[in-house]
Structure formats: C-alpha cells, structure tokens
C-alpha positions in Angstrom: 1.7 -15.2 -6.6 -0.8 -13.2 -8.4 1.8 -12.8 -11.9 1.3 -16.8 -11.5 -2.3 -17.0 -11.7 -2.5 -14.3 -14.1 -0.8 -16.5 -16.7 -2.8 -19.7 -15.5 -6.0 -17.8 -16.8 -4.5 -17.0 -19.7 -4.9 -21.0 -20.3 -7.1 -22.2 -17.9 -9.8 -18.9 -17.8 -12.6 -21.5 -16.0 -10.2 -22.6 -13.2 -12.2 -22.7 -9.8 -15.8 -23.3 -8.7 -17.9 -21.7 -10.8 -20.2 -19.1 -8.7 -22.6 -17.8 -11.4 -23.5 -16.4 -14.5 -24.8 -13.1 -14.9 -25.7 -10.8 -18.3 -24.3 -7.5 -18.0 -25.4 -4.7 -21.2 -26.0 -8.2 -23.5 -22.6 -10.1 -22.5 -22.5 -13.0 -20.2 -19.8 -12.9 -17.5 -18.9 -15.9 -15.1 -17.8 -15.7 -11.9 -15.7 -18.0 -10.1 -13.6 -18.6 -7.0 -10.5 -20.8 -6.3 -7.8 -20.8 -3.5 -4.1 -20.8 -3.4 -2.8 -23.0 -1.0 -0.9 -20.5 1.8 2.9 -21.4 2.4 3.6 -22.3 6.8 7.3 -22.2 6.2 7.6 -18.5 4.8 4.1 -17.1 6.7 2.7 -16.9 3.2 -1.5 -17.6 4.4 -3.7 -19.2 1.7 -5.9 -16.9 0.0 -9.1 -17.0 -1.9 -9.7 -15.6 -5.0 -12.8 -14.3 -6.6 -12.8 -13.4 -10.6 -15.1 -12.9 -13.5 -14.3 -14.4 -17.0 -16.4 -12.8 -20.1 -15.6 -15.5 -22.8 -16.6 -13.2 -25.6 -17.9 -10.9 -28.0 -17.7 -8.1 -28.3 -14.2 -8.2 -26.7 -11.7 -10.5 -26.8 -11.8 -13.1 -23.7 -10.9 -11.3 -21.0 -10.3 -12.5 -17.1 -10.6 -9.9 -13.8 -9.7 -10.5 -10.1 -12.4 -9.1 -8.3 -10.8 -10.0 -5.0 -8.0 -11.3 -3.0 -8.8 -12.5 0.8 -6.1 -14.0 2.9 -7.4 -16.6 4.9 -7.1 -16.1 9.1 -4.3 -18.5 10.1 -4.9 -21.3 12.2 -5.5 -20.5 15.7 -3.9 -22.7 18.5 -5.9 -24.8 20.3 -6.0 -24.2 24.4 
C-alpha cells in the first residue's frame, strides 16, 4: 500500500489537502494529508496519511511520510 503511494508522489507530489507551508533553514516545505480508502473484505482499515513535500532547491524535489494512522473501524450500532 505504501510502495503504491510512494510512486504516486513520484508524479503527483501535491496529492491531498494541503495543511500548510512552513520555511525551514530558507526552504519552503508543504504539508499535506490524504486518505486511502481501507479494504472491508480483507480487514485492511483506511488510513490517513500525513507528508511534507519540499519542491526545491537546494535538493532535488523530495516527498516524506510523516505519518500513517489507521482509522478505528466502524463500531456496530446497539
């Protein structure tokens, strides 16, 4: 799941709801969140994903998950 959007950023580095933008030691780094859409059927749970994408210079664009948060199944209703 995460070798799959790994290569999505590798097209799509601004996928997600943008959080903010901060300046760290001169270069500007965005952070984002998006959500994967869990899988009932195989107990897979969606999951939320938090990353930061620093388009560039001085490095080349560069993408990191911050964090991974598996979303509490549904509960059952009484």
């Amino acid at each position: 799941m995460l070798e799959a959007l790994r290569a999505e950023f590798e097209h799509r580095p601004r996928l997600g709801r943008p959080i903010r933008t901060v300046t760290e030691g001169g270069q500007r780094i965005e952070l984002y969140s998006t959500r994967i859409e869990g899988d009932p059927a195989s107990g897979r749970p969606a999951v939320n994903v938090v990353f930061a994408y620093a388009p560039a210079p001085p490095w080349p664009p560069t993408v990191r998950i911050a964090a991974v948060v598996p979303e509490d199944p549904p509960h059952p209703q009484p």
